[in-house]
N, C-alpha and C positions, 0 to 999 in steps of 0.2 A: 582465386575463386570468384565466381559471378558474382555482383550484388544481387540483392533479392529488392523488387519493387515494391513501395509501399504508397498507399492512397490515406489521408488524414482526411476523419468527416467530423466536422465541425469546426469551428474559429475562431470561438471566445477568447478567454485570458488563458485557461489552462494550454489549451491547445496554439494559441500563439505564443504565448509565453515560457512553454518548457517543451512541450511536444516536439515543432517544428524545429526549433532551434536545435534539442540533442540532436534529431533525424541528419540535421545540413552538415553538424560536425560528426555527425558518425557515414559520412557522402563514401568511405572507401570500402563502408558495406551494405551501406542503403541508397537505391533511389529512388529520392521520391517523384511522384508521377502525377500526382493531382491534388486538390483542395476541394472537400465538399462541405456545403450546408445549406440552409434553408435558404437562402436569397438575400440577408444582412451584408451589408457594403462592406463588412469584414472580413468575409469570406474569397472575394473579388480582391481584395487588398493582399492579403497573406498567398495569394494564388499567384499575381503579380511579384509580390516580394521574393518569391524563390522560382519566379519561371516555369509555374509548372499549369495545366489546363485547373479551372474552376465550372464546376459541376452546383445545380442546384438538388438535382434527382441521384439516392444514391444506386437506384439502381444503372440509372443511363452511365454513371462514370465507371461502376463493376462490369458492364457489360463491354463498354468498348477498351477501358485501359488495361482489363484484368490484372489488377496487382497480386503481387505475392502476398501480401497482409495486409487488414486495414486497423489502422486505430482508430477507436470509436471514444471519442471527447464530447459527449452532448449529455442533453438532459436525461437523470440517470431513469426517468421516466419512460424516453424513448427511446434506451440506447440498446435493448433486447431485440426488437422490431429492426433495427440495422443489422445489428448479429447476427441474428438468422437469417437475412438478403443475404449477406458474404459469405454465410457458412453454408448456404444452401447453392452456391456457385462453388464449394467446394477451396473456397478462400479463407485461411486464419485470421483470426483476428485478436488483438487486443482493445480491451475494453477497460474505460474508467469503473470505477468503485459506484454502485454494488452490481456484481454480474446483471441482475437483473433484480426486480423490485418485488418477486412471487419467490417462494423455493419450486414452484411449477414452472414457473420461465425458466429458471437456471437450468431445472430437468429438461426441459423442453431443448435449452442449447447442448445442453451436454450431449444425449442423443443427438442431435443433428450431428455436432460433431465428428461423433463417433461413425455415423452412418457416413457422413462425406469425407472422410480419412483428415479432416481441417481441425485446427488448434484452438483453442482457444486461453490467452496466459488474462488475469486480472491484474492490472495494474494496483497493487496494493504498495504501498508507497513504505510503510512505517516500521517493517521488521527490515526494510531494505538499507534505511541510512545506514551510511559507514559508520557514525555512532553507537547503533545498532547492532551493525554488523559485528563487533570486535566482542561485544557483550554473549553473543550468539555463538561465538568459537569458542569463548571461556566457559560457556555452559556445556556446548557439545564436549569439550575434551572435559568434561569432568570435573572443572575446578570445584565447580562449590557442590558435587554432588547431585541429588537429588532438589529440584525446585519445588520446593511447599508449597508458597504464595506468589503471585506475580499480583502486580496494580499498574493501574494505568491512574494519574491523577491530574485530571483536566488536559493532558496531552492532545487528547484527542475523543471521539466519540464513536457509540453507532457502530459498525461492522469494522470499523479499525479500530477500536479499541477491544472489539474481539482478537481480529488477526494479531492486535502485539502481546497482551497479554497469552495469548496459544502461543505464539514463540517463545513464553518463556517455558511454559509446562512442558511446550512439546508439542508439532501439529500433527504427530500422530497419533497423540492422548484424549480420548474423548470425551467431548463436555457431558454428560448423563443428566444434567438439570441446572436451571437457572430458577433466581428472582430477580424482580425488577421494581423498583422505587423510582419514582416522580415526585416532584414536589417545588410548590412555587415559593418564595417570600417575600416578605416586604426588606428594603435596605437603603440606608441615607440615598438621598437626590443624588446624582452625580453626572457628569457628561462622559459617557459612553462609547466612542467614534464616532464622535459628531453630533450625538443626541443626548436627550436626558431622561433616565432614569431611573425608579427607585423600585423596581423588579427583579429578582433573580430566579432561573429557571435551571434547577437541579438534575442530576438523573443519577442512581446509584445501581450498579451490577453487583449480581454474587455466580460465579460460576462454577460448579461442582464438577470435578473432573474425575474420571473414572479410576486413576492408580489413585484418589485421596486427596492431591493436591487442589487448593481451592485460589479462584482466581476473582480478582476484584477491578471496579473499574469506577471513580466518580468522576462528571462532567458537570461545570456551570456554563450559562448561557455568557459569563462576564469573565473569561477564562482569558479571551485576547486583547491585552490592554487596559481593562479596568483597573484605578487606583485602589479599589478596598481587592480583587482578588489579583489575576494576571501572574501568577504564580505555579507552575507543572509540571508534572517530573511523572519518572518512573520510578518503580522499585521492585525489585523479585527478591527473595529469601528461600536459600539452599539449607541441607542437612552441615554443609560446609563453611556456607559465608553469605555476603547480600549485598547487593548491588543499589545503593540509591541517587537516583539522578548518577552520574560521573563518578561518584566517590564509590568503590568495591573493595570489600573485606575480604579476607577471608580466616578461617582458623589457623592459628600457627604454634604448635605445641598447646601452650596453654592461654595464649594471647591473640591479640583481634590485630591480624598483618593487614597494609593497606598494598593493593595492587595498582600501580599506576600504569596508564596508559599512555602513550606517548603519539598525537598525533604528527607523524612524517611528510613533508613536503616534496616536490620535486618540481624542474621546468617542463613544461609541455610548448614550445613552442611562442616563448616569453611571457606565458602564465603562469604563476606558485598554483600548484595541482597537489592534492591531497595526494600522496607515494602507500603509505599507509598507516593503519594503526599497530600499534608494538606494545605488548603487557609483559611487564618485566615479570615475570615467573619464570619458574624453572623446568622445563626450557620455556625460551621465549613464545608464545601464544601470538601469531600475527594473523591479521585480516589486508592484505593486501589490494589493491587496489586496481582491480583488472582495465580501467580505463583510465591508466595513467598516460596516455600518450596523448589523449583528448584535452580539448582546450572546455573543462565542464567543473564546475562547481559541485560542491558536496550535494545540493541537493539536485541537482540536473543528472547526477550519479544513480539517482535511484529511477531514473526513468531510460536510460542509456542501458541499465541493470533490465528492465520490463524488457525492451527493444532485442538487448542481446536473447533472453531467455526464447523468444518466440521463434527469431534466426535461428536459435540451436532448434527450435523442435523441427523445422521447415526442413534444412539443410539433413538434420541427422535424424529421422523421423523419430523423436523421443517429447517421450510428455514435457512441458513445460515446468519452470523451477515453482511456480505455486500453482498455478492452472485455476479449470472452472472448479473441481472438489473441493478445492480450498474454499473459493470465493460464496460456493454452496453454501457449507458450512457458515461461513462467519453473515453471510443473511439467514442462514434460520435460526441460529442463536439471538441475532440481532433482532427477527420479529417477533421469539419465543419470549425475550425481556419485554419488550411491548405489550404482548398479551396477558405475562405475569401482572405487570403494573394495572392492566384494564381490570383486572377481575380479582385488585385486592392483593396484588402483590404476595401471590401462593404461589407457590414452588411449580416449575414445566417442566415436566417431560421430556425428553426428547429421544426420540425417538432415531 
């Protein structure tokens, strides 16, 4: 099968750092074809490092390289305004987190879209770890039932801590109303990555979801590293059992059974490569690991996972594994908690 070409816009750390790198080891289904960004000597370097042309204009590199897709790694400000240049050439794209920064932009790409027969997948990174991923078969097959609560706790924030906590209820379950809480406080001096100190900046979620089940999310500004917090986990709670951080119960007659999970190894070409994850239940429960032949780490896996998804729509004209509805969704929730918190932290709508 042909590779499909891909153009990367932008050069920072994301996009040299995971982007490019999956793209070169995934070279027997992608090529890549150009480097774009604003004109930073980073851009010119990463263009050189894999051989491919560097472009400052995204359009001049759409119009002469025409790739198959572009990933779009820049400021999530201005990463709508590139979407619609590619998707108006009738070019897919993936796109960092948040689709766009309006639920009017997101609509505004979804239509395009639509109208130019082009894809567009979000690269939502957090339901995708293989960590993730094994917790997500044991819910799909039913173990623990029905999922009451899901929490997110300092894992993460903002529109991904939307998207994980809906992975656990379910993303075809819909949120019907949020609240949102802020709040600062005072807390001992300390040195903080690099700096000092004695502020912490809070944020707390409640998210109602339409079969009942209520979803929760808190986030500190001192979550990565700090000595007093640095501490974060997830947790979800079934009709069956509950998953906290790695440790999963479930019921078992009359007692609390612990489900282990077994991360599996493999070589790929003289790297130990994650083979898969295995949950001793009856039967076994696996999440296997479709890119085990690749020379890619657990977390390079969830961007190799973005890359495959958009392949498969290209190739086999089908919607993508989370797409823009998704990524819709978890920004209007994410601005609908914003607006809670603005006005007093009363309960939103959603419409």
């Amino acid at each position: 099968m042909d590779k499909l070409s891909v153009a990367v816009v932008g050069a920072g750390r994301r996009a040299a750092g995971a982007w490019l790198p999956t793209i070169e080891i995934l070279n027997d289904q992608l090529n890549l074809i150009a480097v774009c960004n604003t004109g930073a000597p980073r851009g010119e370097e990463q263009a050189k490092k894999y051989g491919v042309n560097w472009y400052t204009n995204v359009e001049q590199m759409l119009d002469k390289e025409k790739p198959d897709f572009v990933t779009v790694i820049i400021n999530p400000a201005q990463a709508h305004v590139v979407s619609s240049v590619a998707l108006e050439r009738g070019i897919s794209v993936i796109t960092e987190t948040p689709l766009a920064s309006s639920v009017e932009d997101c609509d505004m790409l979804i239509k395009l879209a639509q109208e130019k027969g082009a894809y567009i997948e979000v690269a939502e990174n957090l339901y995708r770890m293989p960590s993730e991923r094994i917790k997500r078969e044991l819910i799909l097959n039913g173990v623990f039932g029905k999922i009451l609560r899901g929490h997110n706790n300092s894992l993460t924030h903002d529109y991904h801590a939307v998207s994980l906590v809906r992975s656990y209820i379910g993303f075809d379950v819909k949120i019907k109303r949020v609240i949102g809480i802020e709040a600062q406080f005072h807390v001992a001096e300390h040195d903080y990555r690099g700096a000092m100190t004695d502020n912490e900046y809070t944020c707390h979620e409640v998210y109602f979801f339409e079969n009942g089940s209520l979803g929760f999310s808190h986030f500190t500004n001192l979550t990565w590293g700090s000595p007093l917090r640095g501490i974060n986990s997830t947790e979800f709670y079934g009709e069956n059992g509950m998953a906290v951080g790695d440790k999963i119960f479930v019921l078992k007659g009359k007692d609390k059974q612990q489900i282990n999970v077994k991360r599996l190894t493999c070589n790929a070409d003289g790297m130990e490569v994650l083979d898969k994850f295995a949950a001793d239940t009856e039967p076994e429960i696996i999440w296997d690991n479709p890119f085990k032949k690749y020379k890619l780490n657990d977390g390079l896996i969830t961007i190799a996972s973005e890359l495959a998804s958009i392949i498969k729509s290209i190739r086999e004209n089908v919607e993508p594994e989370y797409g823009a509805a998704n990524g819709r969704i978890d920004r209007q929730i994410d601005l609908a908690i914003s607006e809670s918190n603005r006005k007093g932290n009363i309960p939103i709508e959603i419409e």
